[in-house]
C-alpha positions in Angstrom: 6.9 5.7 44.0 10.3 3.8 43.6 12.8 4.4 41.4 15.7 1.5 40.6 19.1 1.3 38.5 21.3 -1.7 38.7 21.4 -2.7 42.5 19.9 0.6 43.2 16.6 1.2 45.1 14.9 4.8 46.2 11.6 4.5 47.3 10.5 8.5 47.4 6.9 9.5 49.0 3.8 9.6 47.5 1.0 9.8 49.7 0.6 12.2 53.2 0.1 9.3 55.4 4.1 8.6 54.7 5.3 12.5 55.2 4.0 15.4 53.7 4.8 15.2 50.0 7.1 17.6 47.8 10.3 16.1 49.2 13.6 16.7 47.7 16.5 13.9 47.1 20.1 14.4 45.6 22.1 11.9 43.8 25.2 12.1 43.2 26.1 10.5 39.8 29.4 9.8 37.7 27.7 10.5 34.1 25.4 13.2 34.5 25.0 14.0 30.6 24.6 10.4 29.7 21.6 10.0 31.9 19.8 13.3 31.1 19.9 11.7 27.5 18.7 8.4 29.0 15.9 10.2 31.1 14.5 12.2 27.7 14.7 8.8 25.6 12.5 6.9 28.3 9.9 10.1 28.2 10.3 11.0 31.3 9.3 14.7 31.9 12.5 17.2 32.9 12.1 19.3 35.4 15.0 21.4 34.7 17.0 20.5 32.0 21.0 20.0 32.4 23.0 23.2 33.7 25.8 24.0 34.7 25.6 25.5 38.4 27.7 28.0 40.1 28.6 26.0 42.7 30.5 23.0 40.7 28.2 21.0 39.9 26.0 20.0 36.4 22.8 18.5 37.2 19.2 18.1 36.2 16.0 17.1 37.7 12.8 15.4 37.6 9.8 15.9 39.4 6.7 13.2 40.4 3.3 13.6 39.8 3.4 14.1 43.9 5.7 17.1 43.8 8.9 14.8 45.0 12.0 16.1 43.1 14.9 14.1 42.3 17.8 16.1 41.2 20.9 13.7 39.3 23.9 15.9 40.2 27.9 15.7 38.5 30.5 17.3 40.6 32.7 19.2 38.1 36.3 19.9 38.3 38.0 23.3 38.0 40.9 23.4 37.0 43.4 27.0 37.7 45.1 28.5 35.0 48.9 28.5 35.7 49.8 32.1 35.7 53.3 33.2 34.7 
């Protein structure tokens, strides 16, 4: 399977001859809620839907029909309370 956006190209597995299927990528994108919207408009299926995680970051994924999940991660920034 291949995925492509702009000049962007992932080619992910899809058959064991290439590597044993059920892989995992991680991109690192600058509008994470715009394309979760984009994603659900186009039909494809969510894998898990947008959430905020622990560990700074908002992100959802997508899985293939080979078991090859692709996971659209925003980093989020924390900001500190001043304290007086």
């Amino acid at each position: 399977m291949g995925i492509t956006r702009d000049a962007m190209w992932l080619n992910v597995p899809s058959f064991s001859g290439d590597r044993v299927c059920g892989g995992a990528v991680n991109l690192f994108v600058q509008v994470g809620e715009a394309l979760h919207a984009e994603l659900v408009a186009k039909g494809v299926r969510i894998d898990m839907g947008a959430v905020d995680q622990t560990w700074s970051s908002r992100g959802t994924s997508v899985k293939d029909i080979d078991g090859n999940c692709i996971r659209f991660i925003q980093k989020r920034v924390l900001r500190c309370e001043k304290r007086a």
